[in-house]
C-alpha positions in Angstrom: -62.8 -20.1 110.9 -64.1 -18.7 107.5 -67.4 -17.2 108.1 -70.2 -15.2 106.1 -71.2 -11.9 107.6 -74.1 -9.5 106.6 -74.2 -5.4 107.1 -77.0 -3.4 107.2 -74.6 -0.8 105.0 -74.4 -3.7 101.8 -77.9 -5.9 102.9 -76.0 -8.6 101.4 -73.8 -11.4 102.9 -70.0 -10.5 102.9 -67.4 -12.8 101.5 -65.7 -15.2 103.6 -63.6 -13.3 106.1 -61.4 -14.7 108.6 -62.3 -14.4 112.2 -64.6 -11.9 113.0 -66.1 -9.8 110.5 -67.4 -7.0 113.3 -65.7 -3.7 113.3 -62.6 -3.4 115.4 -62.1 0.1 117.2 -59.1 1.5 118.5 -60.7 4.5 120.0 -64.6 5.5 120.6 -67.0 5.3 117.9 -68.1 8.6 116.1 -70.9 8.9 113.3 -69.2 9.6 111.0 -66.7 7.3 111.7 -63.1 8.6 111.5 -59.7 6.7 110.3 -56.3 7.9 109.7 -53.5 5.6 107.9 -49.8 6.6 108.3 -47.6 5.2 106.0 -43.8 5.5 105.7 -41.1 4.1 103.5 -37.6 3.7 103.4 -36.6 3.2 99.9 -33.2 2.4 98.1 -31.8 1.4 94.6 -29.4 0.7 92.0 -31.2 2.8 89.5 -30.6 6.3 91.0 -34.5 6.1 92.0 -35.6 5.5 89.2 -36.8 1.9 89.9 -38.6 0.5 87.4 -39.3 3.1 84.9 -38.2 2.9 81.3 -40.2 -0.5 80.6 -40.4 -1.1 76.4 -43.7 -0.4 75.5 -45.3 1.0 78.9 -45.2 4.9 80.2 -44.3 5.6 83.9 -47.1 7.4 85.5 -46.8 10.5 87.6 -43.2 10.6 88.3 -41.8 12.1 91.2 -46.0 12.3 92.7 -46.4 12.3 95.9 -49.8 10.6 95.1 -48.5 8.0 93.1 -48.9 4.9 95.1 -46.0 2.7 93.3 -43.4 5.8 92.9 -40.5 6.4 95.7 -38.0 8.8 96.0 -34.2 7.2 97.6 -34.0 7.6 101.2 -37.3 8.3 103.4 -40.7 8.7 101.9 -44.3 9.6 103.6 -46.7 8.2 101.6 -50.1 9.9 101.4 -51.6 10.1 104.6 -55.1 8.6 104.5 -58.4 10.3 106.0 -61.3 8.5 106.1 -65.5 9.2 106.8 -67.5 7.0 106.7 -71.1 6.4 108.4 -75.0 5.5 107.9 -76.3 9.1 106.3 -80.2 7.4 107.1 -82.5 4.2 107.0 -81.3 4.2 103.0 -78.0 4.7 102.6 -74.6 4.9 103.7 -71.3 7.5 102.4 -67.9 7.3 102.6 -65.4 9.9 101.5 -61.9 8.9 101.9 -58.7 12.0 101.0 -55.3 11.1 100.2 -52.9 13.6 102.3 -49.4 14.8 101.1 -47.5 17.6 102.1 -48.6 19.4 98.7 -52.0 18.4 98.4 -55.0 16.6 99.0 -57.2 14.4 96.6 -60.5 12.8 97.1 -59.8 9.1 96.3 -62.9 7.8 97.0 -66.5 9.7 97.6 -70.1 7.6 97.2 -73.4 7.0 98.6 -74.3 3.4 98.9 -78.0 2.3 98.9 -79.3 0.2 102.0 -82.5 -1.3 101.0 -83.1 -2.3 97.4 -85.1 -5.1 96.9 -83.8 -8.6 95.5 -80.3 -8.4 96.7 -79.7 -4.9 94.6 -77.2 -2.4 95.5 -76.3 0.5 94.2 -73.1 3.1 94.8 -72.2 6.3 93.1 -70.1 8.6 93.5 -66.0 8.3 92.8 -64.7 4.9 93.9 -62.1 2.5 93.1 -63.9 0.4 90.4 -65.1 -3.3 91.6 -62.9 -4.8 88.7 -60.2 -7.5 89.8 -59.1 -8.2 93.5 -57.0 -5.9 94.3 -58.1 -2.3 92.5 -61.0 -2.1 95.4 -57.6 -2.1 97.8 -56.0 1.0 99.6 -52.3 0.6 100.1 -52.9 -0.2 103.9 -55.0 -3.6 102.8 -52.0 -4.5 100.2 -49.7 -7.8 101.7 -46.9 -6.0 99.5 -45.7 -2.1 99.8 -46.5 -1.7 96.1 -49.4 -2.6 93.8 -48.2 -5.4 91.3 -47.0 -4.0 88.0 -49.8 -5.1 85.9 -52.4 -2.6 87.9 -49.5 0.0 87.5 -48.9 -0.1 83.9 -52.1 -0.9 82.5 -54.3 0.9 84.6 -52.7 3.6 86.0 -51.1 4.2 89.5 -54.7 4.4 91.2 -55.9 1.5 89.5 -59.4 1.9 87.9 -61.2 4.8 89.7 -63.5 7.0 88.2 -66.7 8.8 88.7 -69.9 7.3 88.2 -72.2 4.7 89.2 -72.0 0.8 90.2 -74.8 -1.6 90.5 -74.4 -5.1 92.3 -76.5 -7.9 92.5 -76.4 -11.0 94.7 -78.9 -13.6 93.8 -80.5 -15.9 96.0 -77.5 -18.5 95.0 -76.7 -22.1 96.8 -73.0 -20.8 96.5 -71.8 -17.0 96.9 -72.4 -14.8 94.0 -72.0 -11.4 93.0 -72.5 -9.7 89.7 -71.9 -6.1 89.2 -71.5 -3.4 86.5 -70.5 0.5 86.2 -71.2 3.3 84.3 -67.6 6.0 84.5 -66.5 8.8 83.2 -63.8 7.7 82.0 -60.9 10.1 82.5 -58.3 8.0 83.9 -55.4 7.5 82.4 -54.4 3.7 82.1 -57.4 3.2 79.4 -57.1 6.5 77.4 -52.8 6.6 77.6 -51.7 9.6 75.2 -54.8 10.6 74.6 -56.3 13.9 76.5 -59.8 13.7 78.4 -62.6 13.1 76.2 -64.4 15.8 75.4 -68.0 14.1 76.9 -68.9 11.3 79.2 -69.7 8.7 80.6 -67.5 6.9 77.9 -66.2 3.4 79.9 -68.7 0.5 80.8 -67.5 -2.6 83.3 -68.2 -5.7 84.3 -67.2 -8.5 86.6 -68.5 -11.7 88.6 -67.2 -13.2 91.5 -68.2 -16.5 92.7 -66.8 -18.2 96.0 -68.0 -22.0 96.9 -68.6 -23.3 100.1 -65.0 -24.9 100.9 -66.2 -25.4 104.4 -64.9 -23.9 107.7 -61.2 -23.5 107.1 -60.5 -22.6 103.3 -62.3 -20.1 101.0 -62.1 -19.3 97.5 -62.9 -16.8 95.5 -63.1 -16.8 91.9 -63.7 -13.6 89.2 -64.2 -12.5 85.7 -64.3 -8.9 84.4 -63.9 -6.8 81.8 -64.7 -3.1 80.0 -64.9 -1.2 76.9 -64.3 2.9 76.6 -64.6 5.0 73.5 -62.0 7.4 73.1 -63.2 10.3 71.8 -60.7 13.6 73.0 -59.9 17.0 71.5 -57.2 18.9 72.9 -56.0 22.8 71.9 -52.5 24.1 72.8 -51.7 27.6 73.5 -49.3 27.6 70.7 -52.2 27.0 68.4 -51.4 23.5 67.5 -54.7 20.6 67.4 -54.7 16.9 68.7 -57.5 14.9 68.2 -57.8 11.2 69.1 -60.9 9.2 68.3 -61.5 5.2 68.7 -62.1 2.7 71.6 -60.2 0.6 74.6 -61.0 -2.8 75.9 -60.0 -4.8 78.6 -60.5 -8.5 80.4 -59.3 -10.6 82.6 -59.6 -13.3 85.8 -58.9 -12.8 89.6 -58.1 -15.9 91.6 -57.9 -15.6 95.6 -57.3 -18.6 97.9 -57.2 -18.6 101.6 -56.6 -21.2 104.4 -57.4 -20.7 108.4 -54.8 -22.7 110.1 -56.9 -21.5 113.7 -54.2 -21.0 115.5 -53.3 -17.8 117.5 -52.0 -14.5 115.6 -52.6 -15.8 112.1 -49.8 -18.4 112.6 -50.1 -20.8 109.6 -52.2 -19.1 107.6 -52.0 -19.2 104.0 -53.1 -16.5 101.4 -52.8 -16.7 97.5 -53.6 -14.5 94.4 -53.7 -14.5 91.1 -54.8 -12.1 88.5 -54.6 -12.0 84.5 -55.4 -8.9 82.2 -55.5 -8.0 78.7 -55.6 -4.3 77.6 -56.2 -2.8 73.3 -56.4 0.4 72.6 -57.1 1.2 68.6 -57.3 4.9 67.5 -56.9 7.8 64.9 -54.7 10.2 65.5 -54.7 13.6 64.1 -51.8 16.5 64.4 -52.5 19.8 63.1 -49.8 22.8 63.4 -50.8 26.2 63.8 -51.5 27.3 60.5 -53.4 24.0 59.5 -49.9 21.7 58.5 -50.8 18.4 59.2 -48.2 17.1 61.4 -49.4 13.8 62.2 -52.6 11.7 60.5 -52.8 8.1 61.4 -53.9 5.1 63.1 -52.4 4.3 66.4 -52.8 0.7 68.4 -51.6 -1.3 71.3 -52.2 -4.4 73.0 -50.6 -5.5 76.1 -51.3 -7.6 79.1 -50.0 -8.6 82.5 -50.0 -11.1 85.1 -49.1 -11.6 88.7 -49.2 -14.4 91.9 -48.3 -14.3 94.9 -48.7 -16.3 98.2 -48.1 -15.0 102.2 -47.9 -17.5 104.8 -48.1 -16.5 108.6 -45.0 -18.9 109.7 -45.1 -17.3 113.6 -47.6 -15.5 115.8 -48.0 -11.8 114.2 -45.4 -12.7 111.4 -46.3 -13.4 107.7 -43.7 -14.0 104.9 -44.7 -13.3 100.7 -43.3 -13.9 97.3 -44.4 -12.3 94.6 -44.4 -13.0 90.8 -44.7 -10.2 88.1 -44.9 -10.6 84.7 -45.8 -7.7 81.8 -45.9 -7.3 78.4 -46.6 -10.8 77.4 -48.1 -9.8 74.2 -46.5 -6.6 73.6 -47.4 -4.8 70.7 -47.3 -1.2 69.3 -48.5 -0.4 66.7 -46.3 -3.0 64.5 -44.0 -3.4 66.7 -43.6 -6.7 69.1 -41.9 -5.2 72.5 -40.3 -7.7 74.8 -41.7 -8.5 78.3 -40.4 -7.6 81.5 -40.2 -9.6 85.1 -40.0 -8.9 88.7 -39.9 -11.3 91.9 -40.8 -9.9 95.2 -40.0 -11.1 98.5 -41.4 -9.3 102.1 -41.4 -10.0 105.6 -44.4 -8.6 107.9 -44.5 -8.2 111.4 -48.1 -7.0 112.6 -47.3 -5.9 116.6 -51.3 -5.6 116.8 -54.6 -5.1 114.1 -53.2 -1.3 114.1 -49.8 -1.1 112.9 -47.1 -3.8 110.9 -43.7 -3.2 109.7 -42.6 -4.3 106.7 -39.2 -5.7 104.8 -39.4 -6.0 101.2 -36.8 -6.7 98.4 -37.4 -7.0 94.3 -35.7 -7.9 91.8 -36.4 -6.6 87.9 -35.5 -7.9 84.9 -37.1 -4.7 82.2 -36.9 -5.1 79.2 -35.7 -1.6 78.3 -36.7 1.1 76.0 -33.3 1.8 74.2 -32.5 -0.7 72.0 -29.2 -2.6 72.3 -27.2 -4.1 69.2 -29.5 -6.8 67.6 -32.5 -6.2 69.7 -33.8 -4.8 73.2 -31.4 -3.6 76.0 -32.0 -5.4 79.3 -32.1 -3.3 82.5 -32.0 -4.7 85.6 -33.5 -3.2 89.3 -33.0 -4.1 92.8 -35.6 -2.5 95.0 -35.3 -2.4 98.8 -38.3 -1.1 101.1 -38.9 -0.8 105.0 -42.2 0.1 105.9 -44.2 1.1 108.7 -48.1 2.0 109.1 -50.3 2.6 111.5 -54.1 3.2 111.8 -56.1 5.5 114.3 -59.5 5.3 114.9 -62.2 3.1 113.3 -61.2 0.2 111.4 -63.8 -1.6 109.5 -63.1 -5.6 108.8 -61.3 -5.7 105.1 -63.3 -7.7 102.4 -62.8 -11.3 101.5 
């Protein structure tokens, strides 16, 4: 049964969650409360471990990173181990602080304060978080029905998604069907928005937006419906030790839809459960760029523009007690164009297997298969690359583990 819940932490109703939206322990409550997420991956492919890299008209992203959520290595792989805080600080607000762990180094991935009491259905968090855009850029890896994030999150935004510093206001109004605006104030230093272009030189410099909305579908099925979008000036100045100047200055936008289905069979362990996805976004980027050499030779002075998008679907069904099996569609580069160039688009088709022994741990098969449209061009037009991709994964959570969002 699909049901809404209300916390004292968000004073709002939660979106439809199946069975029970109450916190699930595997261990004695603490304040703060304390989660760890292990997270292991066997990985293997034709491309020397390279993967997917090498798409025309998109960068990889932190390459060889233990930190980067979509990059593996060949052969075994311990994803970032993930620590979690979380608790009521007082009668007005809660925290959370939640470090990425790798054998080299550890990150703060999310860190915020989250109001408790405004009036009128008002919330408001800040700190660094994941930004509320889209479905699935609020999501850590363990809340993911696939090992990877889909490539559209990847490429356009970055390999954390959208996550900055800065604040986030929500608003639920008094609605006969579930509603929830919201909009953020960031930095604006991540890399998906700015690509090439160094950290501006002053912030905050992005703006967001998004709406969800969720009719009442009755006891078994909930959807969820969303809209969002952003706009960022780009306005960076970098010097190099060799005396050389770069200077970028113009603006990034970006929009899209999130489309989330889900169907309660009520049956034990999740057994015919369904769960679909959708999202769409578009990303432009338009800026001058300026070169100078040491010395003052002007090396490069011109005006630099992209704009790509990216969509994927998938659907999981639970076809046994404790088992779910996915597909997954991915499709970038669309619209494809740099500067005056059109690039070609690229696929991938994703297929997993889940087995979730209890709500602590799951084991995962996965295979993909890429079509990439590559960088080097061929005789008469684009080379075409393709990747097979094979994952086993396992992961496992101690301690407290909160009920996920709709």
């Amino acid at each position: 049964m699909y049901t809404v819940s209300s916390t004292a932490a968000e004073q709002q109703p939660a979106l439809p969650a199946l069975g029970s939206a109450d916190r699930i322990t595997s261990g004695t409550d603490f304040n703060p409360a304390i989660s760890v997420i292990l997270d292991g991956v066997y990985y293997y492919d034709n491309r020397g471990g390279d993967g997917v890299e090498g798409m025309a008209g998109f960068d990889a992203h932190d390459d060889g990173d233990e930190h980067a959520h979509g990059e593996f290595g060949r052969g075994f792989n311990l994803r970032e181990t993930e620590l979690t805080l979380s608790g009521s600080v007082d009668a007005y607000f809660d925290a959370l602080a939640t470090f990425a762990l790798t054998s080299s180094s550890a990150e703060v991935e999310e860190a915020y304060l989250r109001t408790r009491r405004l009036p009128a259905g008002l919330q408001l968090k800040a700190g660094r978080f994941l930004s509320g855009i889209g479905y699935i850029n609020e999501q850590h890896p363990h809340s993911w029905q696939f090992v990877d994030r889909p490539l559209p999150y990847e490429m356009l935004f970055g390999d954390h998604g959208l996550q900055e510093n800065g604040v986030q206001l929500t608003w639920l109004p008094q609605t006969p069907m579930y509603t929830r605006l919201g909009v953020e104030l960031l930095q604006g230093q991540g890399e998906g928005l700015r690509g090439e272009a160094g950290e501006n030189d002053s912030g905050p410099s992005l703006v967001t937006a998004f709406a969800k909305i969720a009719p009442d579908l009755g006891f078994d099925h909930a959807l969820q419906v969303g809209v969002f979008g952003g706009y960022q000036d780009i306005d960076a100045h970098t010097e190099h030790t060799s005396g050389r100047m770069e200077d970028w200055d113009g603006r990034a936008w970006f929009a899209g839809t999130d489309w989330v289905y889900k169907y309660d069979a009520g049956r034990p362990h999740g057994r015919g459960d369904w769960l679909v996805q959708a999202e769409y976004m578009l990303r432009e980027r338009r800026y001058d760029y300026l070169n100078v050499a040491n010395g003052g030779a002007v090396l490069n002075d011109e005006r630099r523009s992209d704009r790509q998008d990216g969509l994927y679907a998938q659907a999981v069904y639970g076809f046994a007690p404790r088992w779910q099996a996915g597909l997954r569609y991915e499709g970038l580069g669309f619209t494809n164009r740099i500067g005056g160039v059109s690039e070609e688009a690229s696929h991938r088709a994703t297929a997993m297997v889940t087995f979730l022994p209890t709500e602590f741990s799951r084991l995962r098969l996965q295979f993909a298969r890429a079509r990439l449209a590559d960088d080097d061009h061929g005789v008469g037009g684009h080379a075409t690359t393709y990747a097979n991709q094979v994952y086993l994964q396992y992961q496992v959570s101690l301690g407290a583990h909160g009920a996920h969002r709709f």
